[in-house]
C-alpha positions in Angstrom: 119.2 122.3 186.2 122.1 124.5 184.7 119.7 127.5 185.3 120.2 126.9 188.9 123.7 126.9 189.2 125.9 129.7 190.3 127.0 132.4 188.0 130.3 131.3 186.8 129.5 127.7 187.6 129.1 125.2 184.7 128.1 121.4 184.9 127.8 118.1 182.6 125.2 115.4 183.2 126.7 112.6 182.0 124.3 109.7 180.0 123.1 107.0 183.2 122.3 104.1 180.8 121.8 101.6 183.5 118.0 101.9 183.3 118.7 101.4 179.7 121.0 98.7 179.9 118.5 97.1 182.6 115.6 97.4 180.0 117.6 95.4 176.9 118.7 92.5 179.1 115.0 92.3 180.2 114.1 92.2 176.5 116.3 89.6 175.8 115.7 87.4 178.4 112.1 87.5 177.8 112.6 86.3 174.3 114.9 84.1 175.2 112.6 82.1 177.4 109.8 82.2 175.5 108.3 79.3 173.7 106.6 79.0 170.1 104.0 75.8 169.9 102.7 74.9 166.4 100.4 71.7 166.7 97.3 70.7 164.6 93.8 72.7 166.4 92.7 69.6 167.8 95.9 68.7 169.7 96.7 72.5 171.1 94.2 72.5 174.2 95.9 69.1 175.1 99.3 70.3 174.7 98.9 73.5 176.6 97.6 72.2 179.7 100.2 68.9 180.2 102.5 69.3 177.9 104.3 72.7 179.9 103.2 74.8 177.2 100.7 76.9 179.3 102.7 80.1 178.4 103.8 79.4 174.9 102.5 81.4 171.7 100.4 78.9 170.2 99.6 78.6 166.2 97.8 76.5 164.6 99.8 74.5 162.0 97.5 76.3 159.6 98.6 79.6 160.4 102.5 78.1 160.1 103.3 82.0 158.5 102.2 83.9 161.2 104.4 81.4 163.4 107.4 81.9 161.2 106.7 85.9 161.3 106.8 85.4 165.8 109.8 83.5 165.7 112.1 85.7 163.4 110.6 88.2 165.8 110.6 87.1 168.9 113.3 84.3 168.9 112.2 82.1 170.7 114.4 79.7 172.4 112.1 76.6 172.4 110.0 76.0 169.0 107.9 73.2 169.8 106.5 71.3 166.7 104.0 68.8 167.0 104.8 65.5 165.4 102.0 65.4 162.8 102.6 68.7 161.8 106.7 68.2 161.6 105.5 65.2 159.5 104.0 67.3 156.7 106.0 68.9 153.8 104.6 72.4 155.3 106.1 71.6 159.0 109.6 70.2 156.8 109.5 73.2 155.3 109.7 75.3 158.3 112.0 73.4 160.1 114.7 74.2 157.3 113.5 77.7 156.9 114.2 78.2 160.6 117.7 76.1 160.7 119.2 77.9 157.4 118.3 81.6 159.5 121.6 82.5 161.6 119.5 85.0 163.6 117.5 81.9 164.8 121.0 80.0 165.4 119.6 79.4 168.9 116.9 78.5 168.7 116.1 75.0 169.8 113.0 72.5 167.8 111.8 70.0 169.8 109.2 67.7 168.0 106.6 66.8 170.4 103.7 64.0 171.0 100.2 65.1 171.3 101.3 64.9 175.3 104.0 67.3 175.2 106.8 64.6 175.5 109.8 65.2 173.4 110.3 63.1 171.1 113.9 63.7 170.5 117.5 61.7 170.9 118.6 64.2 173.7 115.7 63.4 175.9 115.3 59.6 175.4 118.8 59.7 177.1 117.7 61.2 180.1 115.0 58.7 180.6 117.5 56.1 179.7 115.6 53.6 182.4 112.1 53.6 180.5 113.4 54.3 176.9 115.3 50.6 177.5 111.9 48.9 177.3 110.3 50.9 174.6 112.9 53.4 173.1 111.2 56.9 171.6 111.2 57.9 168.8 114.2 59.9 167.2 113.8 62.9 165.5 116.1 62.8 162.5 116.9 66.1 160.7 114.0 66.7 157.8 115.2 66.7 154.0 115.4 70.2 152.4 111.8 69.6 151.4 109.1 66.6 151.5 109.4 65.3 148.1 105.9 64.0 146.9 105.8 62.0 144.0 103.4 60.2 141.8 103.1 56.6 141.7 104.7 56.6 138.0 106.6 60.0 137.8 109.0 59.8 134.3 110.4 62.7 135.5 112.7 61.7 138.0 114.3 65.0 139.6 117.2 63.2 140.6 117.7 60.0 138.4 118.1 59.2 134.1 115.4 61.2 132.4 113.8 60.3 129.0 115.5 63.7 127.6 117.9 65.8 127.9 116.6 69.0 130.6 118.2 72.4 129.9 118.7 75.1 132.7 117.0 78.4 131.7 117.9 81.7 131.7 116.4 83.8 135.3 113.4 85.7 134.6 111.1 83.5 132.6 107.6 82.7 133.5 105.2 80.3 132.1 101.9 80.2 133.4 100.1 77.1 134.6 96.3 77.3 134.4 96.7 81.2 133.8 98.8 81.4 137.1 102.5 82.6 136.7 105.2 80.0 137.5 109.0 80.8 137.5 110.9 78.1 134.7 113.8 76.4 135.8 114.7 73.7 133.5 113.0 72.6 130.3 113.4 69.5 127.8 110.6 68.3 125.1 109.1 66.0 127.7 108.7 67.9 130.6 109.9 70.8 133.1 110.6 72.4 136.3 108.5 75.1 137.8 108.6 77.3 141.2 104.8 78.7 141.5 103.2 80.6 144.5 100.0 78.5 143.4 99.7 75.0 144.8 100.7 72.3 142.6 99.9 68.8 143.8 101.0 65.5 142.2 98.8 63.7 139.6 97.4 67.3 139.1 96.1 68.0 135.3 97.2 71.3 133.7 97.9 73.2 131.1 101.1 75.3 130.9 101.9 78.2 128.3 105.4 79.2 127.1 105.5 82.7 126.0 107.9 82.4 122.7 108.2 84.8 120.0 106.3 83.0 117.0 103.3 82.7 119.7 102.5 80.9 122.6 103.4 77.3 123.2 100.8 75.7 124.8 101.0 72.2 126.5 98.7 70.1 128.2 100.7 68.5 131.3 100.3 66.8 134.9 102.4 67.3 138.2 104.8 64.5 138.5 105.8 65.5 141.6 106.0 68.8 144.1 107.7 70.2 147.1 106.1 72.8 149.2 109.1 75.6 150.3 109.4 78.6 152.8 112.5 80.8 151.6 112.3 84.2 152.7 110.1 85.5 150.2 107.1 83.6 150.9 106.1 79.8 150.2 106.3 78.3 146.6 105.8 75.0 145.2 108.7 74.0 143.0 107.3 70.8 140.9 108.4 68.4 138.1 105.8 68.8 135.2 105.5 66.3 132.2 104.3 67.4 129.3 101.1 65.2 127.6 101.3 66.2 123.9 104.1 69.0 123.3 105.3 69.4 120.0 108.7 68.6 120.2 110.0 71.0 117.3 108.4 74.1 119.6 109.9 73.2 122.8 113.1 72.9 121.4 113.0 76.5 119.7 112.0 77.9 123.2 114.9 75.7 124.5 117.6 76.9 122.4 116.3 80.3 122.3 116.3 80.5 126.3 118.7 78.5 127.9 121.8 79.1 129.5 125.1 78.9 127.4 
């Protein structure tokens, strides 16, 4: 265009970032009406076609990643969970995994029924007429993480414990069943473990610590465990208890590991 001007002459074309402008808003209204469903296989085809999900991305709750990976992508502003799968320790897990992410700050989880009805406090009070003869359901915020726990666990994570447990120093593995485990806490009876194996409760295993004489090794069960989603991928943090430990051991790794 400047090649065209008169000799002498000189113009500026100054940056037009409507179109621009125009494009980004589009973006972000897009996202922000689009809808994530998560819902057991079985229930999805139901859900889509009268629950007013036709449009949403569906996941199956198996594929509860992927639909972690959309939503920090796309942020949605509707993340529809169905009820059996917000039941699980897996759907618990996501629910706090999405509320503890500011960038997701607005999004909004609504638990559903297997017909698409909300099952949530704010929408009970809209149907205030019908919710006085049989009142729904109200969702309640999920703890951190479902808690499972055996039907005799001596390892309470919470209450008196046969022995006193000592917090580790960061960076120490064990491995349980020749899979590596992060240590948290240790005491001659028993410890706590984050793995990126699945540990279930009343589970049989055998756990190694790595100590400088030679390896300890113990033969243990899975009092309890709690599936988690923090940012770097899902872990099972557990409460082991240890079967036939030789007390003098463990508490040479203890001293030798723990914090100060």
């Amino acid at each position: 265009m400047r090649r065209g001007l008169p000799t002498g002459m000189q113009a500026r074309i100054a940056f037009d970032s409507t179109r621009y402008i125009e494009d980004a808003i589009d973006e972000v209204v897009t996202t922000l009406t689009h809808t994530v469903l998560i819902a057991a296989p079985e229930h999805l085809p139901a859900l889509k076609e009268h629950g007013g999900f036709a449009d949403a991305l569906a996941f199956s709750d198996a594929d509860a990643l992927k639909a972690l990976e959309a939503i920090t992508r796309e942020k949605p502003r509707v993340i529809a969970l169905d009820k059996v799968f917000a039941a699980t320790s897996r759907g618990a897990a996501l629910i706090k995994r999405i509320k503890a992410d500011p960038a997701l700050i607005g999004c909004e989880i609504k638990i559903v029924a297997d017909d698409g009805k909300p099952l949530t406090a704010k929408k009970a009070k809209k149907d205030a007429p019908a919710a006085a003869a049989a009142p729904a359901p109200v969702e309640k915020d999920p703890a951190p993480a479902m808690t499972i726990s055996a039907p005799a666990a001596p390892l309470d994570q919470r209450g008196t414990r046969r022995a006193p447990r000592f917090v580790v120093a960061n960076g120490i593995e064990v491995m349980i069943d020749g899979n590596p485990a992060a240590l948290i806490n240790l005491s001659v009876v028993g410890a706590q473990v984050v793995s990126p194996t699945i540990l279930k409760p009343n589970q049989r295993v055998r756990m190694t610590l790595q100590d400088r004489g030679g390896p300890i090794r113990v033969m243990a069960g899975v009092a309890w465990a709690a599936f988690e989603m923090p940012k770097s991928g899902p872990v099972y943090r557990a409460g082991i208890e240890f079967y036939d430990a030789e007390a003098g051991n463990v508490e040479r790794f203890i001293d030798t590991n723990k914090v100060n």
